[in-house]
Each structure stands twice: as C-alpha cells, then as structure tokens.
C-alpha positions in Angstrom: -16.8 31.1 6.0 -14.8 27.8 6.5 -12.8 27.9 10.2 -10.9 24.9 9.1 -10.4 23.1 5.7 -9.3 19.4 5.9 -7.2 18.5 2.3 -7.3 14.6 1.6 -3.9 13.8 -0.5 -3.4 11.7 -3.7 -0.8 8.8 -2.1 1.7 9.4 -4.9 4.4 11.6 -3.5 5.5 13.1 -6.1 1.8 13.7 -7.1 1.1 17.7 -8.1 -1.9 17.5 -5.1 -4.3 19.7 -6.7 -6.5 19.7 -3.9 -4.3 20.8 -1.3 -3.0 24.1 -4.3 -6.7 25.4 -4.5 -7.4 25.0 -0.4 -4.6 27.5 -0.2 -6.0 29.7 -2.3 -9.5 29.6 0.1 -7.3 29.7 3.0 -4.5 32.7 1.9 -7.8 35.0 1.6 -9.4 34.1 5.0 -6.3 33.3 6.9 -8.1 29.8 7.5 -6.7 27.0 9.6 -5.3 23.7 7.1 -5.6 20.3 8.3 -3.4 18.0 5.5 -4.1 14.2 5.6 -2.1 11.6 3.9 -1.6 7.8 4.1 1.8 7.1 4.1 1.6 3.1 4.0 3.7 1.8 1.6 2.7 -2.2 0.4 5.5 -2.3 -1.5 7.7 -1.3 1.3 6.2 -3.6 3.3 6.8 -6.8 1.5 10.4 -5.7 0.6 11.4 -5.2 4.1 9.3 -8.7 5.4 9.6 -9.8 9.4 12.5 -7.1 10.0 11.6 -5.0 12.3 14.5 -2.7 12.6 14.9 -2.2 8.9 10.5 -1.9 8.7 11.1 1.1 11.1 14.0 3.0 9.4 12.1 2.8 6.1 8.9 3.7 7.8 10.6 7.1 9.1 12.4 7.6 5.9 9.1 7.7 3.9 6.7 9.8 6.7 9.8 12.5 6.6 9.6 12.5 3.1 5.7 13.1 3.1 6.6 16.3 5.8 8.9 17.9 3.2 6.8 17.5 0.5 3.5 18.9 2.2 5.7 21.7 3.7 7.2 22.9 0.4 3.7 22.9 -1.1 2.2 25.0 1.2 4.7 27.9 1.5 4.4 29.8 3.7 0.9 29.0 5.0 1.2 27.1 8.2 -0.9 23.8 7.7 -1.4 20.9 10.1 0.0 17.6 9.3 -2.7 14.3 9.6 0.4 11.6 8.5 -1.5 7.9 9.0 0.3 4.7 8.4 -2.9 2.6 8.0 -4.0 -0.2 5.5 -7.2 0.5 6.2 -7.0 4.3 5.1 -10.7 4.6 5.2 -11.1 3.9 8.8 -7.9 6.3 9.1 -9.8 9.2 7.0 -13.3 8.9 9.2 -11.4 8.7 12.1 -9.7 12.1 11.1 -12.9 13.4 10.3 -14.9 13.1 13.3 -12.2 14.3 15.2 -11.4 17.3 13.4 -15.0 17.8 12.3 -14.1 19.7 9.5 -16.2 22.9 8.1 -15.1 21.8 4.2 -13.0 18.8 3.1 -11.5 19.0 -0.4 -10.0 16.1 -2.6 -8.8 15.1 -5.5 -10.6 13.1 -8.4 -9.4 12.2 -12.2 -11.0 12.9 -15.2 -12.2 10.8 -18.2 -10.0 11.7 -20.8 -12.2 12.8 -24.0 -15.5 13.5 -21.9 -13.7 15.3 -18.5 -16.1 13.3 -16.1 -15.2 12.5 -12.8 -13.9 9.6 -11.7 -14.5 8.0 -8.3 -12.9 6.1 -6.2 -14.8 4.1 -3.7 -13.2 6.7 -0.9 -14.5 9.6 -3.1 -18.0 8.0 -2.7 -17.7 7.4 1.4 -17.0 10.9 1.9 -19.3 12.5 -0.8 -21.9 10.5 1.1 -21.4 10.1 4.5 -19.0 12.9 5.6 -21.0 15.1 7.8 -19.6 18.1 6.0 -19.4 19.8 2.3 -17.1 18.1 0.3 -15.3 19.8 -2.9 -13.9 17.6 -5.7 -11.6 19.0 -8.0 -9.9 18.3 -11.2 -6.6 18.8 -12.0 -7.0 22.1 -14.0 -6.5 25.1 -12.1 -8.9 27.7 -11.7 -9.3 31.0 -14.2 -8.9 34.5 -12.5 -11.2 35.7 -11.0 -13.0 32.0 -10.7 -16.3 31.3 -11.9 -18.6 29.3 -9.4 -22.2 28.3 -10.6 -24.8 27.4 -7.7 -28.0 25.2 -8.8 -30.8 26.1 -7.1 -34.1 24.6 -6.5 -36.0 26.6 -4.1 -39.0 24.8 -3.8 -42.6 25.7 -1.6 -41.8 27.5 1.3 -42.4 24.5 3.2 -40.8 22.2 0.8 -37.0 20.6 1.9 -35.2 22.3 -1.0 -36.2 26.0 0.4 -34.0 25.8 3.6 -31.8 23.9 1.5 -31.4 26.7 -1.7 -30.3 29.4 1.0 -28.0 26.9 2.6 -26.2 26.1 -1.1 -26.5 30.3 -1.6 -24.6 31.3 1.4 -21.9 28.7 1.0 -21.3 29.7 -2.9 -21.2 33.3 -2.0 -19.1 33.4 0.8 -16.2 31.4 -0.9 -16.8 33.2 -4.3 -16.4 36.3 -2.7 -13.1 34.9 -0.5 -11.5 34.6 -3.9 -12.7 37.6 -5.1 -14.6 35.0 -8.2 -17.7 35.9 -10.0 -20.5 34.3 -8.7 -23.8 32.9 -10.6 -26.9 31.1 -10.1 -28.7 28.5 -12.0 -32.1 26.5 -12.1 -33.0 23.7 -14.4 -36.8 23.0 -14.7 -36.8 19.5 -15.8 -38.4 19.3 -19.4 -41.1 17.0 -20.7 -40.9 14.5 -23.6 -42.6 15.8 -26.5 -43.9 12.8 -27.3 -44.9 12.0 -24.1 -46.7 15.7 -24.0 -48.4 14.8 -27.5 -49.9 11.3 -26.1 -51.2 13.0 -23.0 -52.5 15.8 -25.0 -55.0 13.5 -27.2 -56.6 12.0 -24.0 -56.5 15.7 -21.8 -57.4 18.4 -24.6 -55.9 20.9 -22.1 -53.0 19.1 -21.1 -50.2 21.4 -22.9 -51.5 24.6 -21.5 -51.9 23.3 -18.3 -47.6 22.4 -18.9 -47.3 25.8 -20.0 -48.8 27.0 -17.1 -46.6 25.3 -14.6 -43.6 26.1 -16.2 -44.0 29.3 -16.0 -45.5 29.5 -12.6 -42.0 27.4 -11.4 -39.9 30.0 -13.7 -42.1 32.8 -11.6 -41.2 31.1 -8.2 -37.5 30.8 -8.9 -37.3 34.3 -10.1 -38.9 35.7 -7.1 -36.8 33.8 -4.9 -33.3 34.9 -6.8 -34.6 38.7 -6.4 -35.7 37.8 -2.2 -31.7 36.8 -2.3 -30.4 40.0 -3.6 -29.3 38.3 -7.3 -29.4 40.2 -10.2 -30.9 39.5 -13.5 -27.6 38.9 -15.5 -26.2 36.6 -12.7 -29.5 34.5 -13.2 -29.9 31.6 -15.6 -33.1 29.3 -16.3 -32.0 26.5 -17.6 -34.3 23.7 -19.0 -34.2 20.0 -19.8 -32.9 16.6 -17.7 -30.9 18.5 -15.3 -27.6 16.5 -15.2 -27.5 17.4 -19.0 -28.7 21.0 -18.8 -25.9 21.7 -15.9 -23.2 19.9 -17.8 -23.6 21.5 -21.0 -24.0 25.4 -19.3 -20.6 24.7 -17.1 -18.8 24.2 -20.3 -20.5 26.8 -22.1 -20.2 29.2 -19.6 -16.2 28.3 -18.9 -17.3 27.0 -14.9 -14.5 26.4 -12.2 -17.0 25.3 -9.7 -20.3 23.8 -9.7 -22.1 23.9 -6.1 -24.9 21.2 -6.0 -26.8 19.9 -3.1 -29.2 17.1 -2.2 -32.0 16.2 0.2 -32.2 12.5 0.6 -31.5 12.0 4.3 -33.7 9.5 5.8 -32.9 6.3 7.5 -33.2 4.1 4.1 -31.8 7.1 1.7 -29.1 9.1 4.0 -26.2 6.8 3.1 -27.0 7.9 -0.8 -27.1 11.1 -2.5 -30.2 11.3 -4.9 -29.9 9.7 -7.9 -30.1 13.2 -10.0 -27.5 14.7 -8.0 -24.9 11.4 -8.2 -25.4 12.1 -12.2 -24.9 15.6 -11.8 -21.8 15.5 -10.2 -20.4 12.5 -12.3 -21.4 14.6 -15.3 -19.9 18.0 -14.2 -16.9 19.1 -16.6 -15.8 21.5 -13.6 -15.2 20.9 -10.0 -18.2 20.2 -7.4 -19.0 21.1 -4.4 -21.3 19.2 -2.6 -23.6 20.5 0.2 -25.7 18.5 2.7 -29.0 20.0 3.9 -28.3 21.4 7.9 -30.2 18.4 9.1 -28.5 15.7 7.2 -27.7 13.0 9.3 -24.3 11.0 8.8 -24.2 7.4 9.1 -20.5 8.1 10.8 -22.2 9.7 13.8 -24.1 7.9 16.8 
C-alpha cells in the first residue's frame, strides 16, 4: 500500500478540493502519511500591491494563513503535511516537491466536459501524468458510491512480453486500494476488434483469413482467462471486452457505474518515455470515471538524472 500520498490543490480557495476529500478516504483506512501542496501566488495580489514591499508582505502572510485554515478544516482530524509554495512558476514548484518527497501516489483534480464527462487537462495534468515518476490518480468532482467500484484493464501479454510484468504491477495496485476502502474490485480486457470490411477484403485474397481471426481471438481470450485464474480472479469479477479499446472501456465504466478506472502504459524509451501511448492518452481522456495511471516498475522519468 501507499506510505505517503502527495494531494495537488485546485488554486481557488474556496474551491471543494476533491482530490484532497477522496485521499482521506485512502488515508483514514491505512493511517497513511498526507503531503498537501498548493500554490498560494496571487497575480492579482501582486499587481494591486506594486513596488511596496511592506504591504506585498502583509498580504502575502494574510493569504498563506488563509490557505493553512482551509487545508486544516478539510482534513479533520487527519494530520496532513502542508507543501504551501509562492511560485509563478508552479510547475517547477510541483517537480521540485516531487522529487523531494518522492511520493508512492499523487492525486489531483481535473474538470469534466459538461454533456460527455471527459476529462479535461491542463497542461500540469499532462507533466505529471507523464513524467511523475509515480501513479498518478485523476479524479472528477463526483464522489465515490459505497463500497467504490474500481475496474483494472489488463493486458497480460507473452510471458516475455512488457505488458506481463506490467498486468501484475496494475493488479496489485488496484487490489490493494480497493480492498483499503473496502470497494469491489473488477478486471477487464479489451481485445481490439477488426473492421468487418476490412476482414471481408482480406478474406477474398486469404480464403482462410476469418478463421484464422477466429482463431486468434480466442487463443488471446484463452491467454487472458488463464492469467485472471493464475491471479486468483473469479469468473464474475472478469470481463472480456471487445472493440477499439478507448471506446469499449468507456462505454463498460458507465455501464457498469465505475468510480475508478486503473490503466497503465509501456512506452518508456528515450524517444517515447516523455509520452504515454497513444491508446492509453485516449483512454484516459475518454474515461467517464476517475483514472489511475500506473507506470511499468522500469519506467524512466525525464525528471530524474
């Protein structure tokens, strides 16, 4: 389980901070250590106040005690940490933070499209989905149903494939924190369908070609199977899912009334490791509930030398 959760805050004070409400729901159960970051710079204050100094400083305090009482009287009685920057750069503040604290999960904040319920990025949302050397969770606004439901998507792979090591890694983070908030915990993998089309124009040129699809699919159905038995999963908290998979995960999340969708990805070499593959970017951009996002155990962030 997580040793120490790092909660990024919206900058609006008077903001309802989602992020930092469901970290203390992960961190009441586990008695976990909270690390709270905010930037408190204030452009507005700034230019009202100009060149003086004394009256920069008073307003400066004023608004940093402000942020104290308002993190404190959100958290209760859970004793959290308090990461209060004052930078204009809050990026460089935020990385900063995180490669000193090294976090084990950081959790923030993103909108929603009104009508479809995507996320919505910011260009900080995208640093730290992408180059934070640790799972990130994005969350919506909506609080989570009890007991939560959490859907992992899995993609096992060969045995000596990237996505093996990389299923078990997504698997034991989904189960731990399901099980930390005593939430229902199920498993999911898509098996990218073909065209029909594109199957019938292959088929006139390779007489065999749709059995040989046939075939596959169920040898990959097989393999994934066999895998969610090796990992202890039962039949009814299985799902085969089937079709592009940002669509197919989408549509079973609201179907299926997810909180939390767990996703991971594998693209971590020297020209790919400052993106997340393109499938898993539309996944989580897609996703009508919240996301964690997992990196592989060797992924390699562009933060660290």
């Amino acid at each position: 389980m997580s040793q120490n959760l790092l909660i990024v805050l919206d900058p609006d004070l008077k903001a309802p901070q989602p992020a930092l409400s469901k970290a203390l729901l992960l961190a009441r159960e586990e008695d976990l250590e909270i690390t709270v970051f905010v930037n408190a710079y204030s452009g507005p204050m700034v230019r009202a106040v100009g060149l003086d100094e004394e009256r920069f400083n008073a307003a400066k305090k004023q608004i940093t005690h402000a942020w104290e009482q308002r993190i404190y009287s959100l958290a209760g009685a859970h004793p959290v940490s308090l990461a209060l920057v004052w930078a204009r750069r809050e990026m460089d503040a935020l990385r900063t933070e995180i490669l000193r604290l090294l976090p084990d999960l950081l959790v923030v904040h993103t909108s929603r499209e009104q009508g479809l319920r995507r996320h919505l990025f910011t260009p900080r949302d995208w640093q730290l989905i992408r180059k934070a050397p640790c799972p990130v969770l994005c969350v919506h606004s909506e609080s989570w149903e009890q007991p939560p439901r959490w859907l992992v998507a899995l993609d096992p792979g060969e045995q000596d494939d990237d996505a093996a090591p990389l299923a078990n890694t997504l698997l034991s983070h989904a189960r731990t924190l399901t099980q930390s908030l005593n939430g229902k915990l199920q498993a999911c993998h898509v098996m990218d369908g073909v065209d029909d089309s594109l199957v019938m124009l292959v088929a006139e040129g390779v007489p065999d070609y749709a059995a040989t699809l046939e075939s596959l699919k169920a040898h990959h159905k097989q393999q994934f199977l066999e895998y969610a038995r090796s990992q202890g999963l039962d039949s009814e908290s299985v799902d085969l899912l089937e079709g592009p998979v940002a669509d197919a995960l989408a549509r079973h999340c609201e179907e299926n009334q997810i909180d939390v969708l767990v996703v991971g990805t594998v693209r971590r070499n020297l020209a790919e490791r400052m993106l997340l593959g393109s499938t898993a970017e539309t996944v989580i951009t897609r996703a009508r509930s919240d996301v964690l996002v997992i990196k592989p155990d060797r992924f390699e962030s562009p933060w660290v030398e």
